[in-house]
N, C-alpha and C positions, 0 to 999 in steps of 0.2 A: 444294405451292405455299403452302399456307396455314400451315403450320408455317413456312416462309422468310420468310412475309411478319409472323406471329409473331416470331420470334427477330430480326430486324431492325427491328421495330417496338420490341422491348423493351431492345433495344444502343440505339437508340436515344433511348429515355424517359432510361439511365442516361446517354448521355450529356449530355444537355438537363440532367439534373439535378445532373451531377458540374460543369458548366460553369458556372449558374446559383448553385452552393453557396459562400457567400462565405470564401476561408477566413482566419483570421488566427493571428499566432503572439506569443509573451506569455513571461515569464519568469516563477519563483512561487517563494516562500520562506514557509516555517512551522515551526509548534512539533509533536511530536510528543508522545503521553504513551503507551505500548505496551508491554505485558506476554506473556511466554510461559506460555501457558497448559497446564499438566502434568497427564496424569493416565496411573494406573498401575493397571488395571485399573477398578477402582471408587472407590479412591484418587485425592482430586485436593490437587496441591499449592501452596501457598498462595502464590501470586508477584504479587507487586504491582508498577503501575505505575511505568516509569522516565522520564524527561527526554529527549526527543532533538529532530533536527530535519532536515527535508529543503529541499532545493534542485532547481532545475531550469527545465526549460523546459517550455511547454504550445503547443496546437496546437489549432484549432477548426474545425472542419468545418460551417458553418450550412445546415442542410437547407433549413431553413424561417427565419422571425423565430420562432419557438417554439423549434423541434426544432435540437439542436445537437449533434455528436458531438465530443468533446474527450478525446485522446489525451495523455501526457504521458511525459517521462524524466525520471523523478528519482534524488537521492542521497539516499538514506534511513537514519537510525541508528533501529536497531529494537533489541528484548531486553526485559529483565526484572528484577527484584527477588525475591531467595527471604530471609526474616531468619528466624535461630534455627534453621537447618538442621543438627542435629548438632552445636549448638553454635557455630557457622558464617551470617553473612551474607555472603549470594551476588548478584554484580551480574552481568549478562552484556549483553554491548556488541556488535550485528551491524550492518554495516554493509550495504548492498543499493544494486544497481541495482536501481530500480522501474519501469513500464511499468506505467500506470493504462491502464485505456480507458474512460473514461463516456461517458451519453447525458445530456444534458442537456433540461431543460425548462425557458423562461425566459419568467416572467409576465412583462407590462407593469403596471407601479406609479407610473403616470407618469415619471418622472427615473430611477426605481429599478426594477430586474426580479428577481425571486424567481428563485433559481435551488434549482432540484429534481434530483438530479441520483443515478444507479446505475450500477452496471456492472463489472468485473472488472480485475485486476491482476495481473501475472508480475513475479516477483522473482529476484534471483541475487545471491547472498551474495559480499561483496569479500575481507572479512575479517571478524575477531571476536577480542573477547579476553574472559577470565571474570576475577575481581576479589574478591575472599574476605579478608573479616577476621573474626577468633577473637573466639570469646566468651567463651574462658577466661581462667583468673588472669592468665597473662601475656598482653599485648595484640598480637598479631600479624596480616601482612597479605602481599598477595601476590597475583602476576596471572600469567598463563599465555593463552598465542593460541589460539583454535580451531581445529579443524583439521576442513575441510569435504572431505565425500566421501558415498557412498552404503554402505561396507562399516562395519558397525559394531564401532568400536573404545573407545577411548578419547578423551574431549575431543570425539568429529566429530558434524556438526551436518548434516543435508544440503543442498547450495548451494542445491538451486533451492525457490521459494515460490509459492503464488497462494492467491486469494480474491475472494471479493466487498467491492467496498464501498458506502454510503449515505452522501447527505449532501445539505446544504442550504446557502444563502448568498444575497447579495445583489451586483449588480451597479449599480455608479456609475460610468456613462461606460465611461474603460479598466479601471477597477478592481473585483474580485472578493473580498469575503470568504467563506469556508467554511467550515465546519465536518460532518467528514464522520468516518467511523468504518468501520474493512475488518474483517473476519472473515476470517480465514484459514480454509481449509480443508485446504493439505496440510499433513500429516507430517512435520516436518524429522529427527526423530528415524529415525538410521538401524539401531534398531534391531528386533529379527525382528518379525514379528509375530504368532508367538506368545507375545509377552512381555507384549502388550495395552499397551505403552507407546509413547503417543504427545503427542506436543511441538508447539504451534501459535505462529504471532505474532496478537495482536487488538491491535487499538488505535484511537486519536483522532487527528487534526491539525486545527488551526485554520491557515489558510493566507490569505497575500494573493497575487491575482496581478496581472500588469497586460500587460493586451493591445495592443499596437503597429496602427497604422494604422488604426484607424477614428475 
């Protein structure tokens, strides 16, 4: 009886709470600046930041006036910068569905709220293409697609991605600036590992969003 009255008390609470959670939904568009981060044993390779930018839409879950859960789909261009590789600079261009999920924390600052904000993301690669101009006598250049899979060959990258990310911003009204930064943590590199070679995306966005109906 008292586990019944348990477990119905506590379907309960979440429903009180899933009803009570305000939710709203918002569109977002930003810069990205994201590097593949290489290393090959104890070897790391020098790849610098590139240029991109994502799109999409977001979703807010408000627990509380604080506590907010903020889910999102985005299209994201991600990759990296390699110069003087064998003679050789290397661009590499990925494109991704993304699937953030944060939690947010949102101070009141009178008009304006501090948004504090962590939490994780799944990624799945569309496409990709690599980009290489010579650094010898004669000047040459040339691009080739990725080819994503899990068996390692040539050119393949593995589709799927995740990570954590951080980040902070401020909220005016419907509108959200941010500045947040993910860590990847899987492997894209499909290859063994025994080879100790492994391939990450890291990077920054600076985003605005703007939330519909409040």
């Amino acid at each position: 009886m008292t586990k019944k009255f348990c477990t119905v008390l506590f379907v309960a609470v979440l429903t009180v709470s899933y009803a009570q959670a305000q939710f709203t939904f918002g569109v977002r568009a930003g810069f990205n600046s994201t590097r593949l981060s290489e290393k090959d044993g104890d070897r790391k390779t020098n790849s610098y930041f590139r240029a991109g930018f994502q799109i999409g839409a977001v979703s807010e879950y408000a627990i509380s006036d604080v506590f907010v859960i903020q889910p999102s789909i985005l299209f994201a261009t991600q990759g990296g910068l390699i110069e003087n590789s064998y003679y050789l600079d290397w661009k590499r261009s990925i494109n991704y569905l993304q699937i953030p999920v944060n939690a947010l924390i949102k101070l009141n600052l009178g008009e304006t709220k501090l948004l504090l904000q962590a939490g994780t993301y799944f990624g799945y690669a569309l496409s990709g293409k690599y980009k290489w101009e010579s650094k010898l006598g004669l000047y040459s250049k040339g691009e080739y697609k990725i080819k994503f899979g899990n068996n390692y060959g040539e050119n393949m990258i593995k589709p799927f991605d995740y990570g954590i990310g951080l980040g902070a911003g401020l909220q005016v009204y419907n509108f959200q600036v941010g500045l947040g930064y993910n860590f990847g943590l899987a492997n894209i590199s499909p290859a063994p590992r025994s080879s100790k070679y492994s391939m990450k995306n890291n990077g920054m966005a600076v985003t605005l969003t703007y939330l519909f109906g409040k």
